[in-house]
C-alpha beads as a LAMMPS data file, in Angstrom:
LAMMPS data file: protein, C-alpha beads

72 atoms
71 bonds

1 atom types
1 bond types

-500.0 500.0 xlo xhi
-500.0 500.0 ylo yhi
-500.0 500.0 zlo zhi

Masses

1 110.0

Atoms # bond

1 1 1 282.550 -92.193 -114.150
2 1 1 282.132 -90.959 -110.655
3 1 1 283.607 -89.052 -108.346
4 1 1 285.129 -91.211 -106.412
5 1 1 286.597 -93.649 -109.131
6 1 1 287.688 -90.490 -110.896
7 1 1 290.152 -89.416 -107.840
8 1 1 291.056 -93.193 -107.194
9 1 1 292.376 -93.155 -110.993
10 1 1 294.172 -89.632 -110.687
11 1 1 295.562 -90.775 -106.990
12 1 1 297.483 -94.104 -108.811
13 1 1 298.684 -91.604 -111.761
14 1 1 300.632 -89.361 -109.208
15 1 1 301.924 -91.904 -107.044
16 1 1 303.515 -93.533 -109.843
17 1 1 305.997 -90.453 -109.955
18 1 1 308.234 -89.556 -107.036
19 1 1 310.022 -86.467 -106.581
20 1 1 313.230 -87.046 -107.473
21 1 1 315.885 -84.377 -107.018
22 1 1 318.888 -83.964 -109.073
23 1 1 321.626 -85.351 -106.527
24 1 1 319.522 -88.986 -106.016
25 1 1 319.171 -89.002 -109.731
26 1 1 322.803 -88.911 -110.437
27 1 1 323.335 -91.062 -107.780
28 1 1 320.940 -93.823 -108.977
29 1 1 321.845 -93.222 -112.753
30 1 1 325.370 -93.974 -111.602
31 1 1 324.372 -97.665 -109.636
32 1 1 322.086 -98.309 -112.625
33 1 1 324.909 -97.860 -115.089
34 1 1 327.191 -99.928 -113.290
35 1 1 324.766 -102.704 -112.686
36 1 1 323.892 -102.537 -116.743
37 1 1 320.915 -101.760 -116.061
38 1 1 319.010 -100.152 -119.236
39 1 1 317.073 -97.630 -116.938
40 1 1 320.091 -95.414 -116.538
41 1 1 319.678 -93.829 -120.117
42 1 1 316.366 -92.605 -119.539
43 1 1 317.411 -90.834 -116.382
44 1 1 320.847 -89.382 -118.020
45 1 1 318.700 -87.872 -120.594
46 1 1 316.052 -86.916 -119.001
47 1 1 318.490 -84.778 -116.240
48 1 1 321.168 -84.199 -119.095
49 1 1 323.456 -85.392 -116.681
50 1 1 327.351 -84.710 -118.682
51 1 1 329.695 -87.691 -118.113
52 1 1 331.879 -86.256 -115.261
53 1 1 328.493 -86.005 -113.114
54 1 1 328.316 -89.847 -113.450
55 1 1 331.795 -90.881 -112.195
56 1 1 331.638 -87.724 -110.018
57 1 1 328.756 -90.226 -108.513
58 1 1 330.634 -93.040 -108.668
59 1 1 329.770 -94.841 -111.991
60 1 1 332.684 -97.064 -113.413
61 1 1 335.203 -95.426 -116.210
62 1 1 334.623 -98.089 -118.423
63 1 1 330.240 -98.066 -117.824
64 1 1 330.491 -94.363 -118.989
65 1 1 333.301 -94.838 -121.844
66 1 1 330.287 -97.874 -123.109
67 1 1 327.244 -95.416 -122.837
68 1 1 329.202 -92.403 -124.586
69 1 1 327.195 -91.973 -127.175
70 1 1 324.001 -90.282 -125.014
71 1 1 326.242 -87.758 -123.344
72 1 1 326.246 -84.415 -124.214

Bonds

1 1 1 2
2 1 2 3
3 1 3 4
4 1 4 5
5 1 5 6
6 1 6 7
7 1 7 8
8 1 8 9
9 1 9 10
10 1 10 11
11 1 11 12
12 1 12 13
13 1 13 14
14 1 14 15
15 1 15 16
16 1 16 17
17 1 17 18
18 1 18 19
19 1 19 20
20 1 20 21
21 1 21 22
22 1 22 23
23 1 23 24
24 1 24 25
25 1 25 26
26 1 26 27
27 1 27 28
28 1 28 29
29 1 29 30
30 1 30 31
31 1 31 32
32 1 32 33
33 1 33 34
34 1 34 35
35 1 35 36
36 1 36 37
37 1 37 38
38 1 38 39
39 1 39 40
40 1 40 41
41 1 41 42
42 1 42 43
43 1 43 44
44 1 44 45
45 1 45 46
46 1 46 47
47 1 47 48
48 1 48 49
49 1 49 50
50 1 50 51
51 1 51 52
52 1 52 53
53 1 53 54
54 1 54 55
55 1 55 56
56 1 56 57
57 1 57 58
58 1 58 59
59 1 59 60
60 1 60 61
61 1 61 62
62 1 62 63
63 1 63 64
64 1 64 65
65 1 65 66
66 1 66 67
67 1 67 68
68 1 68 69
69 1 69 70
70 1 70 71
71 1 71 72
């Protein structure tokens, strides 16, 4: 493989991550939840965000009380 190709193909890999800090995580976990989406429990556990950081962002009492089980 060449050069070129080779930096094209580690270019896409890094782009595909963002930096994400803690706060927008929380924040977006929180939206997710509410809107059901199944994304949110990836980012809760990967952050090992508690349950009061959620509705401290503004998730829905009852959206936590449903995903208990993968909080801490």
């Amino acid at each position: 493989m060449g050069k070129a190709k080779k930096r094209i193909i580690h270019k896409g890999k890094n782009l595909q991550f963002s930096s994400l800090s803690r706060d927008e995580a929380v924040k977006k976990a929180a939206k997710m939840l509410d809107s059901n989406d199944k994304e949110a429990y990836s980012l809760i556990t990967l952050f090992g965000f508690s349950a009061e950081e959620i509705l401290e962002a503004g998730a829905s009492y009852e959206a936590v009380k449903g995903a208990g089980s993968i909080f801490k």
